[in-house]
N, C-alpha and C positions, 0 to 999 in steps of 0.2 A: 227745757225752755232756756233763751238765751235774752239777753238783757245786750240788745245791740246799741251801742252809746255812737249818736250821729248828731255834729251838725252843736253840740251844747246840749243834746237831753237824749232821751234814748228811747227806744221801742222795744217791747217785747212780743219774742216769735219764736216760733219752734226752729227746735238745733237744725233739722235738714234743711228749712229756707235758709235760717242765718250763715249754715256751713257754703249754699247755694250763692247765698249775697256774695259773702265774702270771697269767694272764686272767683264770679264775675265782677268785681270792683277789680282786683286783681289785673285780671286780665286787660281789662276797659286801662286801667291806669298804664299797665306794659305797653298797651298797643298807642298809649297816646289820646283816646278819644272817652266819649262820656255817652250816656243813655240813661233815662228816668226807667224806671222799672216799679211795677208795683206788688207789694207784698203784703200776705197778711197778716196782722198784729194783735193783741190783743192790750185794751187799753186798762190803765191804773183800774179801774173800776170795775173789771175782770170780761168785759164784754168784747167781740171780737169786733175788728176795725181793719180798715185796708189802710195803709201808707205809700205815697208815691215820694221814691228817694233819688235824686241825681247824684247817680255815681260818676267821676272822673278820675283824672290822673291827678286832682289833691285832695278829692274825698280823704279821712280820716274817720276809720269805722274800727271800732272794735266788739269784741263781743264777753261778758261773763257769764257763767251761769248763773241762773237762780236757782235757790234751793227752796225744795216744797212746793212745784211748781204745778195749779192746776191740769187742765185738758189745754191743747196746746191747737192752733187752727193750722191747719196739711192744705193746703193748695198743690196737691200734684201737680197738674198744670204750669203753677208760677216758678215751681223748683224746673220742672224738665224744662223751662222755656229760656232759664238763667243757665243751668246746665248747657242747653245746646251752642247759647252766645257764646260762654266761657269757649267753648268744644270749636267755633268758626273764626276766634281771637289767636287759638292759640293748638291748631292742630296737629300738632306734633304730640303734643301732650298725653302720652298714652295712659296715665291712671292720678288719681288723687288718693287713694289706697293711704298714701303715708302721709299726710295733712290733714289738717284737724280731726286726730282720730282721737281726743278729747270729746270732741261733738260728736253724738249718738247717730247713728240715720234711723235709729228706731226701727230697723227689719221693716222698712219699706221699700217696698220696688214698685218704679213708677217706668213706664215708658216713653222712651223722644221719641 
């Protein structure tokens, strides 16, 4: 679980969306342009919740872990759909392999 700080306060999500966000912000910011995307979270009170965040080219996002962190909410879906943006932003890009390999993918395979 990652504790993404956005915006003055933060949301918490599982490592493969946040490693997913943080690609596409990336890329959204390289290429100049911005998209709302929604992800899901789980809130202070430990119940799951969706967040819609606009990322651009002065989004400032980062991520920590938490430690001892619950069940964590997977939107395959939300990840391959951040994944493929990243992938039409920035197609040359042959692997993320060597970035955030701090953040776990959790032996998920998901398919675009």
């Amino acid at each position: 679980m990652q504790k993404v700080h956005y915006a003055g306060g933060f949301l918490l999500m599982a490592d493969p969306t946040c490693k997913a966000l943080l690609r596409y912000a990336r890329a959204l910011a390289q290429a100049g342009d911005a998209d709302v995307v929604v992800v899901p979270t789980i809130s202070e009170g430990g119940s799951v919740a969706t967040a819609h965040l606009l990322l651009g080219p002065s989004s400032q996002l980062f991520s920590t872990p938490v430690e001892n962190a619950t069940d964590e909410p997977i939107d395959l879906e939300a990840i391959a759909s951040m994944e493929q943006l990243t992938r039409q932003l920035q197609p040359a890009v042959p692997s993320w392999d060597d970035e955030l390999t701090d953040i776990s993918d959790l032996g998920l395979e998901y398919e675009i």
